[in-house]
C-alpha positions in Angstrom: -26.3 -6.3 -31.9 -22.8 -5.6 -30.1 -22.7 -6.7 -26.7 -20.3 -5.5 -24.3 -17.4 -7.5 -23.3 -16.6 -8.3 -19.7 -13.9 -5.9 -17.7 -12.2 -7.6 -15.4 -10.4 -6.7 -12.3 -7.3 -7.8 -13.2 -6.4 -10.2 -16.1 -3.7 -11.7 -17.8 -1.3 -9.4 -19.8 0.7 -11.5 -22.7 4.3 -9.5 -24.2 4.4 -12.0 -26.9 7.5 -13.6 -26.1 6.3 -16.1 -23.7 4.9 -18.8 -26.7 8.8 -18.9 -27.8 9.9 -20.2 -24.5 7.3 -22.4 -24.3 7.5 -23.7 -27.8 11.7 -24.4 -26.5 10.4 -26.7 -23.8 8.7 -28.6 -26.0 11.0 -29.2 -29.3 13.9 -29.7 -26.7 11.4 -32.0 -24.5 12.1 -30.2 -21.3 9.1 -31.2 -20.0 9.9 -31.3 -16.5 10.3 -29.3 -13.0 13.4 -28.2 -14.0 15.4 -27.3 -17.1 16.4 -24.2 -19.1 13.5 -22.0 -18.8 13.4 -22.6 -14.6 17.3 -21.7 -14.4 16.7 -19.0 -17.0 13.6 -17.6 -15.1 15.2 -17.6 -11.5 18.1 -15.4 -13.0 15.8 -13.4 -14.7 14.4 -12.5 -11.5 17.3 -12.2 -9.2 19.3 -9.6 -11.7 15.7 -7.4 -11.4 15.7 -8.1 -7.9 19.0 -7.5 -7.9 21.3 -7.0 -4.4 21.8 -10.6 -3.2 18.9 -12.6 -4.1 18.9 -16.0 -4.5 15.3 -17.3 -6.0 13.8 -20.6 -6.1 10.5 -21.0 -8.7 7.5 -23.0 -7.5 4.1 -23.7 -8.0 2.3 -21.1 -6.2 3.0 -17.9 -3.8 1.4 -20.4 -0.8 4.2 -22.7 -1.6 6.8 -20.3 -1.1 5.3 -19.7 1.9 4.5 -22.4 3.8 8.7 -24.0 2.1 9.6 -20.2 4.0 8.1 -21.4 7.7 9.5 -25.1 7.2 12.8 -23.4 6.8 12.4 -21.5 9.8 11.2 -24.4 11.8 7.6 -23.1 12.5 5.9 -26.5 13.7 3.3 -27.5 16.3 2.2 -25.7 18.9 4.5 -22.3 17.6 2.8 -19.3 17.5 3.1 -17.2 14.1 2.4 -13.2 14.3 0.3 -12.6 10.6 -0.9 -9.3 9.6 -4.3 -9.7 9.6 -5.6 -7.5 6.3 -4.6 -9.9 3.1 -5.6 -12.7 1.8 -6.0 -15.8 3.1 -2.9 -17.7 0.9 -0.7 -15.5 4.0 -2.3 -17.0 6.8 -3.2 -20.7 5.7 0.2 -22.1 5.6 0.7 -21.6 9.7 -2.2 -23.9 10.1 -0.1 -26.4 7.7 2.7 -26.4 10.1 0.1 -27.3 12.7 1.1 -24.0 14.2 -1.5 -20.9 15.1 -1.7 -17.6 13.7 -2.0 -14.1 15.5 -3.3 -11.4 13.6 -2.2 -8.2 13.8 -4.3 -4.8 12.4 -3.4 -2.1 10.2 -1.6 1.3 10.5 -3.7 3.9 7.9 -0.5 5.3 6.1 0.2 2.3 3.9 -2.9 0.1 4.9 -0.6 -2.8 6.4 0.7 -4.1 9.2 1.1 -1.3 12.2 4.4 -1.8 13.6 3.0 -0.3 17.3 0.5 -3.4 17.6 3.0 -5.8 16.8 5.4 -5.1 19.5 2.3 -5.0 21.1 1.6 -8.5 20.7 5.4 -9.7 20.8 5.5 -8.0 24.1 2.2 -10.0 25.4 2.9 -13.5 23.9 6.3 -13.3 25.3 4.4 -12.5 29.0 2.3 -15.4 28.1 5.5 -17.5 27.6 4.6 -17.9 23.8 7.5 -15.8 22.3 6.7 -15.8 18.1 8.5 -18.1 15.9 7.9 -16.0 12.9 6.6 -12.8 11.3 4.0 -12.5 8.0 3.9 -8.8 6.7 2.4 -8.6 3.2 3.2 -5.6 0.9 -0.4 -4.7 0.4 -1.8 -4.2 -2.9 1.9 -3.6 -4.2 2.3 -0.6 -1.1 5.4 -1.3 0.6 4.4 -2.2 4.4 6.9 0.0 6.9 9.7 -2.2 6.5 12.2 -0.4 8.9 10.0 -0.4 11.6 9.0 -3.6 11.4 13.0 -5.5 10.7 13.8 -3.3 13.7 10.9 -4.6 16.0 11.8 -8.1 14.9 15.4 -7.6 15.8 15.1 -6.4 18.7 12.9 -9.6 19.5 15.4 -12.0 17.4 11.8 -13.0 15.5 12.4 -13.6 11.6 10.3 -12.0 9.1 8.9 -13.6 5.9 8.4 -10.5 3.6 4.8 -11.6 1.6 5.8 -9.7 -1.6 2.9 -11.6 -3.8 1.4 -8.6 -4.8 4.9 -6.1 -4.8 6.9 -7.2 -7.7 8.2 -3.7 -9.3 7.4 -2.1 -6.1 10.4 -0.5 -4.1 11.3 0.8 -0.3 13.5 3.6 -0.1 15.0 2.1 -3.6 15.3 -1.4 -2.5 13.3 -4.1 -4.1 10.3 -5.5 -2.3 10.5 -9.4 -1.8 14.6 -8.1 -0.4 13.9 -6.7 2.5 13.2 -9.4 5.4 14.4 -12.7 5.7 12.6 -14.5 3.1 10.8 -13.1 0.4 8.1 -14.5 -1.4 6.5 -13.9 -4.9 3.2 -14.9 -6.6 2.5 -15.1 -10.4 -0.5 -16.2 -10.1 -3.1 -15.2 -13.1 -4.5 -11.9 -11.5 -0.7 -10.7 -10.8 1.4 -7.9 -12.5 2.9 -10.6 -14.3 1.8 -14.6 -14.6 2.7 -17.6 -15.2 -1.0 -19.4 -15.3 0.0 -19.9 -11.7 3.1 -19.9 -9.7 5.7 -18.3 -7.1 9.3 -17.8 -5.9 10.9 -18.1 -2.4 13.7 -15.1 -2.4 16.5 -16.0 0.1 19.8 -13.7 1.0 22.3 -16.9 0.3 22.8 -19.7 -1.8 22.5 -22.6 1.1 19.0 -21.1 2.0 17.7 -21.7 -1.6 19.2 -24.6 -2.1 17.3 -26.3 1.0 14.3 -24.5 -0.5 14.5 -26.5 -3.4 15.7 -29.8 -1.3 12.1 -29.4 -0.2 10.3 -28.5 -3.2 11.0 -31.6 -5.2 10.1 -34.4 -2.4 13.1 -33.5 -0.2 15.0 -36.5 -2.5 18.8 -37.5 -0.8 21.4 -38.1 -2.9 21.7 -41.7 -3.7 21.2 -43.7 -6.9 18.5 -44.8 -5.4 14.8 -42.7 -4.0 16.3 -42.3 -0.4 14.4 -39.9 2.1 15.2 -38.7 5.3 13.2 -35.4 5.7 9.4 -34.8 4.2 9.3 -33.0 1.1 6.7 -31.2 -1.1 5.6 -31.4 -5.0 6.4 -27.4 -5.1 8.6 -27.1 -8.0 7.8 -24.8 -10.8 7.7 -26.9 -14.3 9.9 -25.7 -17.0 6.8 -24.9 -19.6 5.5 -23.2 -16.8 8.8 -21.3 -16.2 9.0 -20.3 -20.1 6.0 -18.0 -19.6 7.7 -16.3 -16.8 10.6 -15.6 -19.1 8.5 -13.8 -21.6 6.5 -12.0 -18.6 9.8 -10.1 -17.3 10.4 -9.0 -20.5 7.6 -6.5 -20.1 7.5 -6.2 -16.2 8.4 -2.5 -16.2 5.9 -2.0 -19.0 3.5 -3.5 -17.1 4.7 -1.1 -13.6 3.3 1.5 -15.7 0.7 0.8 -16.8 -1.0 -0.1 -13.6 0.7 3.2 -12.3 -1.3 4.8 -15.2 -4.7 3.4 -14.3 -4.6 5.0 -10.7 -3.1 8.1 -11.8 -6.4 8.0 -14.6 -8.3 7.0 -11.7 -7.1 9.9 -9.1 -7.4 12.2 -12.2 -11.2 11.5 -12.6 -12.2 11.0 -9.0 -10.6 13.1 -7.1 -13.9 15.6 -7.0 -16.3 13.4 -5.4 -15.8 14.1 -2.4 -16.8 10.4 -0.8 -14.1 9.2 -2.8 -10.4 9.2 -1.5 -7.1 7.4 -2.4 -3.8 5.6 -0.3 -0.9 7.8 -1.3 2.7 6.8 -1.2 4.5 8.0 1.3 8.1 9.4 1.0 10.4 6.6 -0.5 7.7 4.2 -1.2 7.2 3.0 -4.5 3.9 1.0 -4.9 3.1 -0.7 -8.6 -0.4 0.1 -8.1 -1.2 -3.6 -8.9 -4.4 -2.6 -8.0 -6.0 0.6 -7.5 -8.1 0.7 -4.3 -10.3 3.8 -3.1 -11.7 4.0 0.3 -15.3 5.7 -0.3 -17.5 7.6 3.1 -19.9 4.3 3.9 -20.5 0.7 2.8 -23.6 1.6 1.6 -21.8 3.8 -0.8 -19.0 1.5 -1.8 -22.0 -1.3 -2.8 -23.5 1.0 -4.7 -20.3 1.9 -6.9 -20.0 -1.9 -6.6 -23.3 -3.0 -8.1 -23.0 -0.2 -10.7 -20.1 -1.5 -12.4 -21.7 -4.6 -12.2 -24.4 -3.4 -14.5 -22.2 -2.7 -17.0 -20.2 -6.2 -16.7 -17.8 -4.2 -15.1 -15.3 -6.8 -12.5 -15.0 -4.9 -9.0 -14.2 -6.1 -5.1 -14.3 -4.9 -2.2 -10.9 -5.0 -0.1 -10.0 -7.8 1.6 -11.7 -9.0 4.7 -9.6 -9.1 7.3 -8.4 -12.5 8.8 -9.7 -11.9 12.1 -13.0 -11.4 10.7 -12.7 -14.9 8.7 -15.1 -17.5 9.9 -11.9 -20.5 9.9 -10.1 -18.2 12.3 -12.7 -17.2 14.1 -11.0 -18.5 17.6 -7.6 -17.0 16.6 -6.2 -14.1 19.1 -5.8 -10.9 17.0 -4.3 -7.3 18.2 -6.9 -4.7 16.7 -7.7 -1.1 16.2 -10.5 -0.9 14.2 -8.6 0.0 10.5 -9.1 -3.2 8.7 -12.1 -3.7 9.5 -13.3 -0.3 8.5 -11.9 -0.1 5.2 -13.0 -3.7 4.2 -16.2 -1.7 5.2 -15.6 1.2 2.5 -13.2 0.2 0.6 -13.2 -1.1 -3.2 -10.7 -2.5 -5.9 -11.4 -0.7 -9.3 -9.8 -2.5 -12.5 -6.5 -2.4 -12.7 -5.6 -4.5 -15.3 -2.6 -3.6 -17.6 -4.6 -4.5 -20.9 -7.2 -2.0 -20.1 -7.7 0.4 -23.2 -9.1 4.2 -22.6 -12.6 2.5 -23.6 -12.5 0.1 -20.9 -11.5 3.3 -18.7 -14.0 5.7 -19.7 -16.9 3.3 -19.2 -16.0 2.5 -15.6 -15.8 6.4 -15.2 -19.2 6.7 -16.4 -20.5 4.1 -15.1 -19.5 5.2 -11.6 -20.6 9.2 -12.7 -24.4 7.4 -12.9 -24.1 6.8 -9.0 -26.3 10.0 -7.6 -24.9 12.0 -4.6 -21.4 10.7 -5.1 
């Protein structure tokens, strides 16, 4: 008897070059955090990125991060504005710093951070003699967060902004690259991402000096001396050159992969649409999301857990959005600025596979699966 096999949210999508770069590393013994496949990887990304990008590969989207506060000189006792709705990698690397997060709510256009509440709370903490070192907005889902509004607010504060571009790569703003837009941009590759490298990130900086001190402190913060001399602390952050190899292959097929995710929510709206408990987050004029992964807000939790345990019948992977930081039992005691929109679409809100593998099988049993939900 056939059985079924398992569709996940969001897996990993080979191109088939990635084993040749990998298979390099090892005949030429580049076995290392750096090498040919790291150099050729960070150019890779900085001619998509293009404008001027200057990328350092590391080990994860949290290490670009928390190497993006040390370099703004978040440390203890600072007070670091976070938008609330993402996941918890955007959040955790304040508390590394031995600095505490503010989270800041939702606007409903885009489903990210609302520009009004954070002058809000820039306004307040200021008052409170507690002016903001730094600013985490996270392009959710691949949407572009309201980057004008928010660079402007921050200006007008002198507050830098790190741009949390995990889940944006192949998404645009008004034609510019996501991961460009702020001060420092950061990228994940982890497995679940448009593309991957097993695991992995970048720090995206606007000149050289900036990612060279990024990668000072990626690889132990070492001086120069023909010696191990040390005069700042540094972190084990640097992306491996194996590692790296499977990036190279991965940005061979990143548009490829842009549209195919922009397929399965165009399949998805398509299908949908007429339930009329079901609706979708649409672009708004010049933003350009890569549907990374496709999210419909349904009319009550009780109906998004029963699409939810539907699929789940079937062996079908869904999730319900994020839970809001604010709502997170380890920040429990942390100030937030609220109006209510997180919270209510982690309420009625689910992630539908999104995965760029997925065949017109895989889609048309999820769409019957969820046409077996009565009342829809």
């Amino acid at each position: 008897m056939l059985t079924k096999t398992k569709i996940y949210l969001s897996s990993p999508h080979m191109g088939g070059s990635e084993q040749r770069f990998v298979n390099e590393a090892f005949d030429t013994n580049w076995i290392a955090p750096l090498g040919p496949n790291v150099d050729g990887f960070e150019n890779d990304i900085q001619q998509y990125l293009g404008g001027n990008s200057h990328v350092s590969v590391l080990s994860s989207g949290t290490a670009a991060i928390h190497l993006a506060l040390q370099l703004l000189h978040v440390s203890q006792g600072d007070e670091v504005l976070c938008q609330s709705f993402t996941f918890s990698a955007s959040a955790n690397p304040i508390v590394y710093q031995g600095a505490t997060p503010v989270f800041i709510d939702s606007e409903p256009d885009t489903w990210n951070m609302s520009p009004e509440l954070l002058e809000i709370a820039i306004i307040d903490r200021i008052e409170k003699y507690k002016k903001p070192k730094a600013i985490i907005a996270v392009h959710l889902y691949g949407m572009p967060y309201k980057a004008d509004e928010i660079n402007a607010i921050a200006k007008k504060y002198d507050i830098p902004v790190v741009e949390d571009s995990a889940e944006a790569l192949g998404s645009t703003y008004h034609n510019k690259a996501c991961g460009t837009l702020s001060d420092i941009g950061i990228l994940s590759f982890n497995g679940n991402k448009i593309i991957t490298t097993s695991g992995g990130g970048a720090l995206i900086a606007h000149n050289l000096d900036l990612k060279n001190k990024a990668v000072f402190l990626a690889t132990q913060a070492r001086d120069q001396a023909p010696h191990y001399e040390h005069s700042h602390i540094g972190f084990n952050y640097r992306m491996s050159n194996v590692v790296a190899g499977i990036g190279r292959g991965q940005m061979e097929v990143l548009d490829e992969r842009v549209k195919a995710r922009r397929r399965n929510f165009d399949f998805y709206k398509q299908n949908l649409s007429k339930y009329n408990s079901i609706s979708f987050l649409e672009e708004p004029t010049g933003f350009f999301s890569n549907r990374w992964i496709t999210c419909i807000k349904t009319d009550s939790y009780k109906q998004r857990e029963r699409m939810r345990l539907e699929l789940l019948k079937d062996d079908i992977e869904s999730r319900p959005l994020w839970k809001p930081m604010h709502m997170q039992p380890v920040f429990k005691d942390c100030l937030h600025f609220s109006n209510g929109t997180s919270e209510a679409l982690f309420d009625k809100g689910l992630c539908l596979p999104s995965g760029s593998n997925l065949s017109p099988d895989d889609l048309d049993r999820i769409l019957n699966a969820i046409s077996k939900i009565p009342n829809l």
